[in-house]
C-alpha positions as CSV (number, residue, x, y, z in Angstrom):
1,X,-58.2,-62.1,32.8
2,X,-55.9,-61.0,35.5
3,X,-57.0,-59.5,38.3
4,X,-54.0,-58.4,40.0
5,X,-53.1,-54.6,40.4
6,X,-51.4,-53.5,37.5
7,X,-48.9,-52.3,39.6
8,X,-47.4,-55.5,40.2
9,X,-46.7,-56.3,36.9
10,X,-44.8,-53.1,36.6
11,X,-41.4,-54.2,35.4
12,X,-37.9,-52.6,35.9
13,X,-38.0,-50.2,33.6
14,X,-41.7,-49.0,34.1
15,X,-43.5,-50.4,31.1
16,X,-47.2,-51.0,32.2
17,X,-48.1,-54.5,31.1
18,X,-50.8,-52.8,28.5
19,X,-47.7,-51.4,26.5
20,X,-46.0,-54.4,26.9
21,X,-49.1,-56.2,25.2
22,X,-48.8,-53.9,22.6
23,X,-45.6,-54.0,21.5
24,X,-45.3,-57.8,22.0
25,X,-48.1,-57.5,18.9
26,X,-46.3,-55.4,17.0
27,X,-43.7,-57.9,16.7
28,X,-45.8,-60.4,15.6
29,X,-47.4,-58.3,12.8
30,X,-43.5,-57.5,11.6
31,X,-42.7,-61.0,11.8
32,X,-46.0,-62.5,10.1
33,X,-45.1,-59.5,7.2
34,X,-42.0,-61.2,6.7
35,X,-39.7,-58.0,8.1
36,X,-35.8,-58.6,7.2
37,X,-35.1,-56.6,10.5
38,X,-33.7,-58.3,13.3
39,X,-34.5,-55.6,15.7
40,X,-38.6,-55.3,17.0
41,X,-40.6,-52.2,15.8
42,X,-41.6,-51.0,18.7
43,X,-39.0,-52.1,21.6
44,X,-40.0,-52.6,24.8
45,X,-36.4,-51.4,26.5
46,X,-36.5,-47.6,27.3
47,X,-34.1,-45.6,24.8
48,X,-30.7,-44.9,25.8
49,X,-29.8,-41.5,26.4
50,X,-26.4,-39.9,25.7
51,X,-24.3,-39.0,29.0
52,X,-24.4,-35.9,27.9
53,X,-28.0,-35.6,28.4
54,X,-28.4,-37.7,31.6
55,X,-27.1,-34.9,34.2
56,X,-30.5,-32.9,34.8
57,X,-30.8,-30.2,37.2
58,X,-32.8,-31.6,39.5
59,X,-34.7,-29.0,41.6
60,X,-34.1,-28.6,45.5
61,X,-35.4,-27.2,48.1
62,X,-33.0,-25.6,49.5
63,X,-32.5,-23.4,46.5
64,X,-35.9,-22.5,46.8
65,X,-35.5,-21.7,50.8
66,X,-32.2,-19.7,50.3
67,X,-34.1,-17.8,47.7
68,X,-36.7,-16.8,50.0
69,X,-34.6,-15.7,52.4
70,X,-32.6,-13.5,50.3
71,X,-36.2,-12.1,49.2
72,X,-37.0,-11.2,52.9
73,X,-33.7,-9.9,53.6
74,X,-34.0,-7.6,50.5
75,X,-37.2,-6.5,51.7
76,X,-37.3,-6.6,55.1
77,X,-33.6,-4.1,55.2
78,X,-34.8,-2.2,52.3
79,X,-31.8,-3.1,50.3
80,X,-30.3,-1.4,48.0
81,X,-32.0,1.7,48.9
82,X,-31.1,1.6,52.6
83,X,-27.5,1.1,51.4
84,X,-27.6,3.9,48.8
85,X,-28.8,7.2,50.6
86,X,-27.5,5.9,53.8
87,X,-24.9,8.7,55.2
88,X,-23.4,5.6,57.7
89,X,-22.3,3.5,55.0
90,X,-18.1,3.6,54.1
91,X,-17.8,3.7,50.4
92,X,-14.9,2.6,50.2
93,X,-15.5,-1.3,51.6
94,X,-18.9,-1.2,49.7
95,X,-17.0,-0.1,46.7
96,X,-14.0,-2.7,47.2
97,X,-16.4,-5.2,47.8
98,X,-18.0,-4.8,44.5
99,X,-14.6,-4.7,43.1
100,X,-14.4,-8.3,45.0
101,X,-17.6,-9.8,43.8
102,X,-16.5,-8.1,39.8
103,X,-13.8,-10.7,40.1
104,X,-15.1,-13.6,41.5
105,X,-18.0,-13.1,38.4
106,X,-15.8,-12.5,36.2
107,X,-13.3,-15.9,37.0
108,X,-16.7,-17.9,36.7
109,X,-17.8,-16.3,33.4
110,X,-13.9,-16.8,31.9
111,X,-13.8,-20.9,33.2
112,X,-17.6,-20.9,31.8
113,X,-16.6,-20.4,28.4
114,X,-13.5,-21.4,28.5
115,X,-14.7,-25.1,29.1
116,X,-18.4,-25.2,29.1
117,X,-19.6,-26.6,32.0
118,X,-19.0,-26.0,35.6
119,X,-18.4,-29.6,36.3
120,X,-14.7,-29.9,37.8
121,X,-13.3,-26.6,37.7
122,X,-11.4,-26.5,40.6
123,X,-9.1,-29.5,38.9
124,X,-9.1,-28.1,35.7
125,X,-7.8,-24.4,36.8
126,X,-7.5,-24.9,40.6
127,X,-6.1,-21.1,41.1
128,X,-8.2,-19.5,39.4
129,X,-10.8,-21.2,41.2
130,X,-9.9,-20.5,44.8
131,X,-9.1,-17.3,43.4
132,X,-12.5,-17.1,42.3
133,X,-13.7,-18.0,45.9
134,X,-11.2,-16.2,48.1
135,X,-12.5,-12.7,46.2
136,X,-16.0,-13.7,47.2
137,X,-15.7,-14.2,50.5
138,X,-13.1,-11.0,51.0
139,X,-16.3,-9.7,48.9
140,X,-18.5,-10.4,51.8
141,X,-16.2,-9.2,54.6
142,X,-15.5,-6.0,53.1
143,X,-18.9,-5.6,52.4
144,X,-19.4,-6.3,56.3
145,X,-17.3,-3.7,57.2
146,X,-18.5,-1.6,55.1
147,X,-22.5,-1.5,56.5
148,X,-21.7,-2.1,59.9
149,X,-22.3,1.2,61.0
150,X,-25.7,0.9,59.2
151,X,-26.4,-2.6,60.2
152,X,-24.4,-3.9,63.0
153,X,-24.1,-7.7,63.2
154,X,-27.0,-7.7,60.7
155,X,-24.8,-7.0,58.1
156,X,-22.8,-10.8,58.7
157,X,-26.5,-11.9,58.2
158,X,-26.8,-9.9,54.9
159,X,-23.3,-11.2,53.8
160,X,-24.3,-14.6,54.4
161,X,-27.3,-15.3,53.4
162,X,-26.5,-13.8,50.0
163,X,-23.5,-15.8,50.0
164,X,-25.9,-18.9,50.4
165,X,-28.0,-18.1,47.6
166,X,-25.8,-17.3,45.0
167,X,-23.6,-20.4,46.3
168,X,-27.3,-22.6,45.7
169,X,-28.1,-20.7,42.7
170,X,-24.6,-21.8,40.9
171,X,-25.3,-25.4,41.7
172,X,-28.1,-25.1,39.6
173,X,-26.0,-23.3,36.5
């Protein structure tokens, strides 16, 4: 009996040495049974998986940290309601901002179902694209300038920190 760890029989692709024992015996019983098949019951290599499958999201942190921050933001200003019944707040950059942000959704949503993925946009429709990203960050300045009365400098801090989470939020998309 072996009295190593079992770890160190772990082999490249992760089988534990118990599976391996068992599939090994499986082979046997197919071959003793006379099997016309070439190819082992129960293979020890692990399946291959399509490309299209391989690419997971993989969860980051950062994600999670710009989400919190928008949170506390949202909270900690009161937003939207501080925006909304504020009499300091110009309408007209909030309302030219949202125009701003409607098109930079709007490009995304288009090259989304127009190709169906987000992988390599910016070769596949390159203006459209920067497009896509100029609006957003005219979005953000407009925005800016229209809360500053409101906010002051805090409202570059708003800007930004939303632009950071929606930016981290797309990578996951």
């Amino acid at each position: 009996m072996d009295l190593e760890p079992q770890w160190k029989h772990r082999t490249e692709n992760a089988w534990t040495p118990d599976v391996q024992k068992i599939a090994e015996t499986l082979e046997l019983i197919c071959e003793e049974e006379g099997s016309k098949k070439k190819e082992p019951f129960f293979s020890t290599k692990p399946p291959k998986v399509p490309k299209s499958v391989r690419r997971q999201v993989e969860f980051q942190i950062d994600t999670f940290l710009w989400f919190l921050a928008f949170c506390l933001t949202v909270w900690f200003f009161r937003l939207p309601l501080s925006i909304w019944f504020s009499p300091k707040v110009d309408w007209t950059f909030v309302n030219l901002s949202l125009l701003a942000y409607f098109i930079w959704l709007c490009s995304g949503a288009y090259m989304l179902a127009r190709n169906r993925t987000t992988r390599f946009w910016y070769k596949k429709n390159p203006s459209l694209f920067y497009t896509a990203w100029a609006s957003f960050a005219v979005g953000m300045a407009l925005f800016s300038l229209g809360t500053w009365n409101l906010f002051g400098w805090w409202s570059i801090y708003i800007a930004v920190v939303t632009f950071a989470f929606f930016f981290s939020f797309t990578s996951i998309i």
